[in-house]
C-alpha positions as CSV (number, residue, x, y, z in Angstrom):
1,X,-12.2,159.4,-28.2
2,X,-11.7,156.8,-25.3
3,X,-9.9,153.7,-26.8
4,X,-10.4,150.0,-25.0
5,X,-7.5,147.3,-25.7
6,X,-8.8,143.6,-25.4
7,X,-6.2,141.2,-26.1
8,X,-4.8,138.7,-24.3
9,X,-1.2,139.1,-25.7
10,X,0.4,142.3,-23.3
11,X,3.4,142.5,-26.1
12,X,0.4,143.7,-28.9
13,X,-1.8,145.9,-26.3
14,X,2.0,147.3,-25.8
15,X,2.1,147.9,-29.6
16,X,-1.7,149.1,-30.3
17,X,-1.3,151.8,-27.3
18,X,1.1,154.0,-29.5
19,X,-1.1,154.2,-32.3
20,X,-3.4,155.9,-30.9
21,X,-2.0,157.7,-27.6
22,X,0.2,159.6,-29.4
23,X,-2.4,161.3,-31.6
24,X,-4.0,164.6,-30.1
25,X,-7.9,162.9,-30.7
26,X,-7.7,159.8,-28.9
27,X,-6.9,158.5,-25.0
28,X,-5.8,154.9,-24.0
29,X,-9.3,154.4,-21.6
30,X,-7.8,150.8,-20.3
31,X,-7.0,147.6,-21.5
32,X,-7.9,143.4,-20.5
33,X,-7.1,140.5,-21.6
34,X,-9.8,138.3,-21.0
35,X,-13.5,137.9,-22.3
36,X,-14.9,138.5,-19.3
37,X,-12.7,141.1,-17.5
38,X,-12.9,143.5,-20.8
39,X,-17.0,143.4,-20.4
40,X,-16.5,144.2,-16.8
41,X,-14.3,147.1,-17.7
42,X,-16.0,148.6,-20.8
43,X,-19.5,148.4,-18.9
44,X,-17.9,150.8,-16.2
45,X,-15.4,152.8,-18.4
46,X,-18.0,153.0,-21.5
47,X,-15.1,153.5,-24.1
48,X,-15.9,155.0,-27.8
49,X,-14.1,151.9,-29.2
50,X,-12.8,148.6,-28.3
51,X,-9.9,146.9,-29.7
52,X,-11.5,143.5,-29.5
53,X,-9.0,140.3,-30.1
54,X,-11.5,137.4,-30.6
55,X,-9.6,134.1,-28.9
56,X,-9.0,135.3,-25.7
57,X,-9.4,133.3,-21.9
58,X,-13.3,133.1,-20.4
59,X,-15.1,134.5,-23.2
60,X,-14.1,134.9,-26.5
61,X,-14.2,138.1,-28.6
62,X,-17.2,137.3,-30.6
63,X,-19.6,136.8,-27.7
64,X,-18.2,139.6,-25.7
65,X,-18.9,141.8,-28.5
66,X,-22.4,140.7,-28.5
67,X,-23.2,141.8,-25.0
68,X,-20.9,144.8,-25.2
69,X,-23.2,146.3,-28.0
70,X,-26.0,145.0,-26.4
71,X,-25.1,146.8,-23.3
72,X,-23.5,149.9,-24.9
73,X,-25.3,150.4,-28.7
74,X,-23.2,153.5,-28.6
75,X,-19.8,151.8,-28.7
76,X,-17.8,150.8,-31.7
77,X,-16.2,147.4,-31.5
78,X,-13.1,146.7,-34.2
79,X,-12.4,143.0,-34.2
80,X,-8.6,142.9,-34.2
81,X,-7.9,138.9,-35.4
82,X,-5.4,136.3,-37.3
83,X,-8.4,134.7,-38.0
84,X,-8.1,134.9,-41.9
85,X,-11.4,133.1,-43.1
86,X,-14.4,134.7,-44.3
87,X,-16.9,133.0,-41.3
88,X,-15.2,134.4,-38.2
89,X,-16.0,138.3,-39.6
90,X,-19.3,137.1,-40.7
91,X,-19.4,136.1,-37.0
92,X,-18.1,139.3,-36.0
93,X,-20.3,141.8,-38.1
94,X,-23.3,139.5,-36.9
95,X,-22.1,140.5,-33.4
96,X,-22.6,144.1,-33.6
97,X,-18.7,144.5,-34.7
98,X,-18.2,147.9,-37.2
99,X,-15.0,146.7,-38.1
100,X,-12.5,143.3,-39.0
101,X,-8.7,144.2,-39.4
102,X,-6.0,141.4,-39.3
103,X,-3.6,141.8,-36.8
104,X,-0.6,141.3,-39.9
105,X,-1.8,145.1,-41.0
106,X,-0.1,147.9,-40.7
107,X,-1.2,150.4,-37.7
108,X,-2.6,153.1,-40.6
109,X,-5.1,150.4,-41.4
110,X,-6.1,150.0,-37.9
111,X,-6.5,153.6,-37.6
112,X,-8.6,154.0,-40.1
113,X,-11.0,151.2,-39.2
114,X,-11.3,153.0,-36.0
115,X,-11.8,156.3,-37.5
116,X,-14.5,155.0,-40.2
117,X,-16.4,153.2,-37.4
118,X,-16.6,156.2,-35.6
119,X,-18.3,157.7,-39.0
120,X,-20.4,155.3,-38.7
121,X,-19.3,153.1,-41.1
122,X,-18.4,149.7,-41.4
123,X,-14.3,148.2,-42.5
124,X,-12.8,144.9,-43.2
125,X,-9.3,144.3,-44.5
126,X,-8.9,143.7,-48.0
127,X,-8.7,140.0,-47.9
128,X,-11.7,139.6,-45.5
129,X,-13.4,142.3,-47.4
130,X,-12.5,140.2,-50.8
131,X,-14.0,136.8,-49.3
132,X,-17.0,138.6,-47.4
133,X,-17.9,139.6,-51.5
134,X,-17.6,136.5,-53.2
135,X,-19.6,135.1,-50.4
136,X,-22.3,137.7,-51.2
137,X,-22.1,137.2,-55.2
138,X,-22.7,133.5,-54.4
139,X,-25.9,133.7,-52.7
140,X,-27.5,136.0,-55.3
141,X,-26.6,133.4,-57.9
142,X,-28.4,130.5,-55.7
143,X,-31.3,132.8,-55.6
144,X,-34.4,133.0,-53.2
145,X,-34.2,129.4,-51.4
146,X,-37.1,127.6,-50.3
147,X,-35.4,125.1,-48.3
148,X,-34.9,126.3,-44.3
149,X,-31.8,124.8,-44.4
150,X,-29.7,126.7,-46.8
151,X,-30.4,129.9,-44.7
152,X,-27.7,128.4,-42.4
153,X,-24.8,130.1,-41.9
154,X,-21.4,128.1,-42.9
155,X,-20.2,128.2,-39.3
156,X,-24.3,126.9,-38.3
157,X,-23.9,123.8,-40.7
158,X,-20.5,123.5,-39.1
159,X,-22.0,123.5,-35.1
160,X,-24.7,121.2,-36.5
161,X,-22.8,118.9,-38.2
162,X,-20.7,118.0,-35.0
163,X,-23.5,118.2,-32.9
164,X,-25.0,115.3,-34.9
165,X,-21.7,114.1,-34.9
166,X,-22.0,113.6,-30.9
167,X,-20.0,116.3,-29.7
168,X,-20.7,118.2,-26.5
169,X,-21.0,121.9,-26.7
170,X,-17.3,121.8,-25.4
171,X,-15.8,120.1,-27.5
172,X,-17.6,121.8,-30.6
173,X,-16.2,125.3,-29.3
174,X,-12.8,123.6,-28.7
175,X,-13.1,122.9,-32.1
176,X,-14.4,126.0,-33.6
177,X,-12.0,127.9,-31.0
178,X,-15.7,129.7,-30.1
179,X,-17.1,129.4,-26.1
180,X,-19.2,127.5,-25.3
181,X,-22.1,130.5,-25.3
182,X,-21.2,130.9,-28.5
183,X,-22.0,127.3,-29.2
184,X,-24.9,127.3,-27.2
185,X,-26.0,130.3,-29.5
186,X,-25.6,128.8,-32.9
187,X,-27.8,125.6,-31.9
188,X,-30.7,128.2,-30.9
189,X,-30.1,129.8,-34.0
190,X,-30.3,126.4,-36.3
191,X,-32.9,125.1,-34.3
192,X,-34.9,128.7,-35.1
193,X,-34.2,128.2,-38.8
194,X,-35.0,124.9,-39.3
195,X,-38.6,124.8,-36.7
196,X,-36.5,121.9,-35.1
197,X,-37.5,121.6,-31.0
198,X,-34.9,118.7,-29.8
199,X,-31.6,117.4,-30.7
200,X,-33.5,114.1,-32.4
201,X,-35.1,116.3,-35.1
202,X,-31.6,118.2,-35.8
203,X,-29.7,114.7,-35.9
204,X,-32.6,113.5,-38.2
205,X,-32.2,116.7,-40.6
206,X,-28.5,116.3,-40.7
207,X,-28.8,112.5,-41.4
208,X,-31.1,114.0,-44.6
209,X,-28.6,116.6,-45.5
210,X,-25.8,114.3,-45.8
211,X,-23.9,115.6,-42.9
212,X,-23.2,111.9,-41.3
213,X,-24.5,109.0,-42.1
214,X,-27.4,106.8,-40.9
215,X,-27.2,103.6,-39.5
């Protein structure tokens, strides 16, 4: 199996590439450590798995795993992040990603989100995997929803809230620590969701929502 390390850190890519080169099954196919220069490389390597970090120069992880499995369906793309919270691996799995592992694990968890990907499976550490749950357990309580907007994602209320706050699509991903693609993804999305065609109508929805204030 051809392993891809995306990270732009060369002190971790120097730690992940003994995990797995040393192991009779696997082969270090090459490394990046930006956005853009890791879709570059996995279009013309076409690696079983990426190593995917998800802040990283150009483009971050999240979107570069979006056009990687776009590009590649046959790929397997383990997010490898410090990003603790719940939303980021929603993001991730919503991505295409088989797997979310915190870079504070030990290299046997990484392993095996590797190897359970390749199964065809999907892995998130436990904490992830814990929040990811509770999220779940919540919306069955709510129940089937009539209103468009509680079919927004957290991280959709949270792009939607600043962009009726008057941020710029830059400044929200500065914010988010997303690109601005990302950004520019998210507003399509909501705007999808709530049959909203201009950035009046999703001001005017936030205003209702509570999400600022009207003057």
């Amino acid at each position: 199996m051809k392993v891809f390390i995306a990270d732009d850190h060369p002190v971790l890519r120097d730690g992940i590439k003994p995990i797995f080169s040393q192991l009779p099954d696997f082969d270090i196919a090459g490394e990046a450590q930006t956005g853009a220069e890791t879709l570059e490389k996995v279009v013309s390597l076409k690696p079983d798995v990426i190593i995917m970090d998800i802040t990283m120069p150009d483009m971050d992880g999240i979107t570069a795993t979006s056009q990687i499995t776009e590009k590649l369906p046959e790929a397997k793309v383990v997010i490898l992040s410090m990003h603790t919270d719940v939303q980021h691996a929603i993001d991730a799995f919503r991505a295409g990603a088989t797997a979310y592992v915190l870079k504070d694990s030990r290299p046997e968890e990484l392993l095996l989100a590797v190897k359970k990907s390749m199964a065809g499976q999907k892995y998130a550490s436990p904490a992830v995997a814990e929040g990811l749950l509770n999220d779940f357990v919540e919306v069955i309580k709510k129940g089937p929803s009539h209103d468009p907007f509680d079919s927004l994602s957290d991280r959709e209320k949270e792009v939607l809230a600043l962009i009726a706050d008057g941020s710029t699509s830059k400044e929200i991903g500065e914010k988010l620590f997303i690109s601005i693609s990302t950004v520019k993804s998210h507003r399509n999305n909501i705007m999808k969701k709530l049959n909203i065609g201009d950035m009046a109508g999703l001001i005017k929805m936030a205003i209702r929502k509570g999400m600022i204030a009207s003057d």
